[in-house]
KEKE-3310 file (N, C-alpha, C; in steps of 0.2 Angstrom, whole numbers, plus 5000, padded with zeros to 4 digits):
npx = (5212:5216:5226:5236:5240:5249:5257:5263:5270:5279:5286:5294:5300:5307:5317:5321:5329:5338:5344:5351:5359:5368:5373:5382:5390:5398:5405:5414:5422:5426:5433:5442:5451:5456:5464:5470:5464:5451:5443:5435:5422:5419:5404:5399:5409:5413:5421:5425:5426:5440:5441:5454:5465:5459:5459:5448:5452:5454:5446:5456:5453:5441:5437:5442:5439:5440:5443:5455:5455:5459:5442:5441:5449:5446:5451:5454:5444:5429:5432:5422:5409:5391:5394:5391:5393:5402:5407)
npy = (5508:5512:5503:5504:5516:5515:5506:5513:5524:5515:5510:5524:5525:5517:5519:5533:5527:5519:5527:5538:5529:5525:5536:5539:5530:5534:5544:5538:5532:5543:5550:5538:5539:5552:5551:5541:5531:5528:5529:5520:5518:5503:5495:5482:5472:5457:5442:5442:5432:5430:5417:5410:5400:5387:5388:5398:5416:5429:5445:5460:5472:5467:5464:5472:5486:5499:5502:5506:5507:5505:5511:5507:5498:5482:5469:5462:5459:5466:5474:5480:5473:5470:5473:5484:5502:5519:5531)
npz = (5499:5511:5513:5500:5503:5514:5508:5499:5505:5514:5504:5497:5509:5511:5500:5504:5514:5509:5497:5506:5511:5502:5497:5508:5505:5492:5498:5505:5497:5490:5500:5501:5491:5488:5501:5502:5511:5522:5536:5549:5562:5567:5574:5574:5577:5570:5560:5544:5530:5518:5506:5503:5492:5496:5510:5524:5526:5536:5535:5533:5545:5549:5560:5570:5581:5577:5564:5546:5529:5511:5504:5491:5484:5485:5482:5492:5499:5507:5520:5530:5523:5527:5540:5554:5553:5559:5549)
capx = (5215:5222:5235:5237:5245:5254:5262:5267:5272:5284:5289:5297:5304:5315:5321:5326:5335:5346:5348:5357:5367:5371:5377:5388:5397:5401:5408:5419:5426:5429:5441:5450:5454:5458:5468:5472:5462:5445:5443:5427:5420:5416:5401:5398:5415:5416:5426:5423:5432:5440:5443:5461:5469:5455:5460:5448:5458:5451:5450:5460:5448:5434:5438:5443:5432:5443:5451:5453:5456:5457:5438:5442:5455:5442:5455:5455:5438:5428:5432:5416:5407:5392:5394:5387:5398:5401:5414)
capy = (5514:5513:5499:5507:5523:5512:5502:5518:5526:5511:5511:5529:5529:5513:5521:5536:5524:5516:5534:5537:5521:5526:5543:5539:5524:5537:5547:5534:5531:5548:5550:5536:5542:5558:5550:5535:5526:5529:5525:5518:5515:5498:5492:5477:5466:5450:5441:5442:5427:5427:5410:5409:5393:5382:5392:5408:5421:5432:5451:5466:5477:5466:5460:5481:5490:5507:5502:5510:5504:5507:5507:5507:5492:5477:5463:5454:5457:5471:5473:5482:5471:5467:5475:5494:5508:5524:5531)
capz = (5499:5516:5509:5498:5504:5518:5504:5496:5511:5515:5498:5501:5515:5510:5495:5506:5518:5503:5497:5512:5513:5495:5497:5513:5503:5490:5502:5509:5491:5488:5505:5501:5482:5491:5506:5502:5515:5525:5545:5552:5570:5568:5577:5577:5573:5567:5556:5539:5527:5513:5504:5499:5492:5501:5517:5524:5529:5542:5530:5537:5548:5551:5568:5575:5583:5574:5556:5540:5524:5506:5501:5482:5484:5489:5478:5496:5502:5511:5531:5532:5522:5533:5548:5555:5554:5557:5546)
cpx = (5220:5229:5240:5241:5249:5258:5268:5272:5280:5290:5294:5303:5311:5319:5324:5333:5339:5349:5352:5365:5371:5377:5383:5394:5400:5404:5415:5425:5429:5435:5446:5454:5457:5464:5471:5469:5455:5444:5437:5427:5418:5410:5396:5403:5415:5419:5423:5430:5434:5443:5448:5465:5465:5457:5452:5452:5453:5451:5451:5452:5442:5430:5440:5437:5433:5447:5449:5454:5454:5449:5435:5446:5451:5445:5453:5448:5436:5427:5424:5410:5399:5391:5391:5394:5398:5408:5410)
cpy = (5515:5509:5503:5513:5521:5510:5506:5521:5522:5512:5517:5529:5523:5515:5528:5535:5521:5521:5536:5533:5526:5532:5544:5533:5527:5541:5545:5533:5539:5551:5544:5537:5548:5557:5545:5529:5530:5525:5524:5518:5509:5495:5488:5473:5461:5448:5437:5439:5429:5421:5410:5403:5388:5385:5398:5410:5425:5442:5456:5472:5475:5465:5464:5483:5498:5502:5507:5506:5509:5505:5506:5500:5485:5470:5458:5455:5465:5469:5474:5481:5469:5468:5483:5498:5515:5527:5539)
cpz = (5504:5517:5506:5500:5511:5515:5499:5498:5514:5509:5497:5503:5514:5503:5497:5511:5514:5501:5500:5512:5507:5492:5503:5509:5498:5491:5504:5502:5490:5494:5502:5493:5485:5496:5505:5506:5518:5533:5548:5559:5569:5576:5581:5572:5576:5563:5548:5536:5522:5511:5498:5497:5497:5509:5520:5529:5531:5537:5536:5538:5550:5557:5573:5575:5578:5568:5549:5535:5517:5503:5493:5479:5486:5486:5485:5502:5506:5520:5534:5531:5528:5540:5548:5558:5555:5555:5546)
residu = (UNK:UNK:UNK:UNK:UNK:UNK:UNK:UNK:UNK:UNK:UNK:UNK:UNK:UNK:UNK:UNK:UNK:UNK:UNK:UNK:UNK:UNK:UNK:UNK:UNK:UNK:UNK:UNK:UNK:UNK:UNK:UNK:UNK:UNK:UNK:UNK:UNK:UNK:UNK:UNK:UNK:UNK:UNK:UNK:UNK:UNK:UNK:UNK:UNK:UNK:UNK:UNK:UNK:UNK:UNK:UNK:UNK:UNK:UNK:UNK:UNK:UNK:UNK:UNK:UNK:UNK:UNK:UNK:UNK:UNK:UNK:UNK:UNK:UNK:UNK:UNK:UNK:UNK:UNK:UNK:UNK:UNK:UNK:UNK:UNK:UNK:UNK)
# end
């Protein structure tokens, strides 16, 4: 019984922590449909690839501690794929 309502209990609480995510990345979509772009705090940047022509390319914003970007536009990869932000 006491699994039990630990297991439920967890169960919860992780479905109110992706709610979250979930409502601030709708957030982020609706400024840049509004603005044209959306501005982060990145923190924690590294460099996030994309693979171009057997090449990867390094994507725009992933390697700034501040960038913004279109995040409705992801044709060449998300910056913020990946990393902790606060936008």
């Amino acid at each position: 019984s006491i699994a039990a309502q630990v297991g439920l209990n967890g169960a919860l609480q992780s479905l109110n922590i992706i709610s979250v995510i979930q409502s601030a990345q709708v957030m982020d979509n609706l400024i840049s449909v509004l603005f044209g772009r959306s501005c982060s705090l990145n923190l924690s940047p590294f460099a996030n690839t994309w693979p171009e022509a057997g090449v990867d390319e390094t994507i725009a914003g992933s390697t700034q501690v501040f960038s913004c970007f279109n995040t409705n536009d992801l044709t060449r990869g998300n910056g913020w794929g990946c990393h902790v932000v606060v936008s």
